[in-house]
N, C-alpha and C positions, 0 to 999 in steps of 0.2 A: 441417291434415294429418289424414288418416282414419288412425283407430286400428287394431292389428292384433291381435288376441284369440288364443289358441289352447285346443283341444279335442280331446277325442277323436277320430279316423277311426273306430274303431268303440265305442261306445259302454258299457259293463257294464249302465248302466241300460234299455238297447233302445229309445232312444227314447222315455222315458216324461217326459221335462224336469226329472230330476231332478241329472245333472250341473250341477259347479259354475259352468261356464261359461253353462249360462242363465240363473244371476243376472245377471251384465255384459251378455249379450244382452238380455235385459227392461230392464236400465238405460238401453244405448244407446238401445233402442227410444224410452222412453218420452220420451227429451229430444230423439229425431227427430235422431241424428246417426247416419251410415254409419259402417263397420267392415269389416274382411278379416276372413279368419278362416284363419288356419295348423292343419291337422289333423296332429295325431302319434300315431302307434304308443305303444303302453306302451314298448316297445325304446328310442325316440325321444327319449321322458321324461326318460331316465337318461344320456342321453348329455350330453357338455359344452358343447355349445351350446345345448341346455334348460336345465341345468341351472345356467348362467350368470344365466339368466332366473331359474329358481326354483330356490332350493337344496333345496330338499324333492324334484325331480322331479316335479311335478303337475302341473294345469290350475287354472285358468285360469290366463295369463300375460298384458298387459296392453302393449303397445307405442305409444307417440306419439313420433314426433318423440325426442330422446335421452333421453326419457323412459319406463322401463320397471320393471310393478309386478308383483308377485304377490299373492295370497291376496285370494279374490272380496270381503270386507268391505271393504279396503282400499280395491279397484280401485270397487265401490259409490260409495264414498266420495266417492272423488275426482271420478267422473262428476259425479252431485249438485252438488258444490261447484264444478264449472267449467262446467257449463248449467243452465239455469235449467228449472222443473217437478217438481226432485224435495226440495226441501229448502224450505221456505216462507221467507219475505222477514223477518219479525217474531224478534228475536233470540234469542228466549225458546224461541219454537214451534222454530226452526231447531235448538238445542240439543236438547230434545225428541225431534226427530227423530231424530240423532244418537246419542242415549244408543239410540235402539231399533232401532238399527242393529249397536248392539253388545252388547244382551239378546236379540238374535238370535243370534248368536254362539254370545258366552258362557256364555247361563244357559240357552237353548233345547234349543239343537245337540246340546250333549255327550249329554242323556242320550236321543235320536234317534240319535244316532250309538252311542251303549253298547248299544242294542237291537239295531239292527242287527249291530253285532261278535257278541254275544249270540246271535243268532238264524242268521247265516250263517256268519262266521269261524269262530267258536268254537262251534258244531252238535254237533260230533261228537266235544270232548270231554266228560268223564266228567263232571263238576262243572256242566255247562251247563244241565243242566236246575233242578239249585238255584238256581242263580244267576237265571235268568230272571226267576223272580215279583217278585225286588226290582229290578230292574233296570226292569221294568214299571210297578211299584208308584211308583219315582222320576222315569219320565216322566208317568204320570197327574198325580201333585202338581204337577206344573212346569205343566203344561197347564192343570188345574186351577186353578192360580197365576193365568196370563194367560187365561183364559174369564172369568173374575170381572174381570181389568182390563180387556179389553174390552167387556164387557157387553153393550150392546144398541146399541152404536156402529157403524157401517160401519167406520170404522179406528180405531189408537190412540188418535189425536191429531188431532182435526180430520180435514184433507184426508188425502187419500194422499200416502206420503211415501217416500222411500227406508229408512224404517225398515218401512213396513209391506212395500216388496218384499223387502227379507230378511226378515224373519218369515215371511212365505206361501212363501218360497223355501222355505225351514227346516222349514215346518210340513208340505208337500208329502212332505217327505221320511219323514213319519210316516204318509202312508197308507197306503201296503204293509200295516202292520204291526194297521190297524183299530181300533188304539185312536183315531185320530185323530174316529173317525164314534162315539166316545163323548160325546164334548163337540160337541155341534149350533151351536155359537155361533163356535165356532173351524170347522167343517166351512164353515160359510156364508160364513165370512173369508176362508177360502181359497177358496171358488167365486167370491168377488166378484173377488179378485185374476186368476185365471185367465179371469175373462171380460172383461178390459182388453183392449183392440185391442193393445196394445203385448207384451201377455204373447202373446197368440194367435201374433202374428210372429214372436217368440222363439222362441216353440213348434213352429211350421212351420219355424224356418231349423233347429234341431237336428235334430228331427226326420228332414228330409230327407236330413242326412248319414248318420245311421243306416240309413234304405232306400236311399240309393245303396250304403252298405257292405256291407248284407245282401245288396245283388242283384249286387255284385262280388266277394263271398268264398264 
């Protein structure tokens, strides 16, 4: 049964692949299974037929058969573990994997995501501009953190793995902001990631919702 994903109709990020739904898209891609894709308004989001799907109101949302997930790690997750290509065979390594599926997450995310709050949300209150240099200062360390674990490896652990598509998904989301092209060893991990045939497709399918949206609104 083809899966049914949903995403934004018009995008905040402009097309840039940084919505959460192109995680699940680069997943589907890469394990070669098709997908529908449901577009919804932010209006859409909050209404109770979304919001049945995800109680938070957000994207991505994840549909098979009477099976339906939210939150893009989870939906990751689950791909990997029910096609083969994104989680390796060896039990060890497959754990591995797993655990960097969720240092993406959890130890990555938050302070990429605190930057940005920092930097657009939260702009143009008074206290924003204190706030930024440490808010900065605790994504470099983190980064910092993982350029020294990655080192001079193409990915984490071996092959590519579904831990490494959420890290580059993750890490993506810190180039806007420039510190990411501080650390050149995490810059080249994520070049390596976006130059996968499977990310490229992802790329192009979002993408194109956003230029049909721009050139219908």
């Amino acid at each position: 049964m083809t899966a049914t994903i949903t995403a934004f109709v018009s995008s905040p990020d402009r097309g840039r692949g940084l919505a959460r739904d192109m995680r699940v898209r680069w997943a589907l891609e890469e394990v070669g299974q098709p997908y529908n894709v449901r577009l919804l308004s932010f209006k859409a989001m909050k209404e109770p037929a979304h919001l049945a799907l995800h109680p938070f109101g957000a994207i991505p949302t994840y549909e098979e058969g009477d099976l339906a997930l939210f939150e893009s790690g989870a939906i990751v997750f689950h791909i990997a573990e029910r096609h083969a290509g994104l989680l390796p065979h060896d039990a060890n390594a497959r754990a591995r994997a797993i655990t960097w599926i969720f240092a993406a997450i959890n130890s990555v995310e938050p302070p990429i995501w605190d930057l940005s709050l920092t930097r657009i949300i939260e702009g143009n209150e008074s206290w924003s501009k204190q706030r930024l240099p440490l808010v900065e200062e605790r994504l470099r360390k983190r980064l910092g953190e993982l350029s020294t674990r990655l080192g001079d490896a193409d990915w984490l652990d071996g092959g590519f793995s579904a831990g490494d598509l959420m890290m580059v998904a993750v890490l993506l989301r810190a180039k806007p902001s420039g510190i990411l092209n501080e650390f050149p060893k995490l810059s080249a991990y994520v070049a390596r990631g976006e130059a996968r045939p499977a990310y490229q497709r992802a790329f192009a399918a979002q993408l194109a919702v956003f230029t049909a949206s721009s050139a219908n609104g």
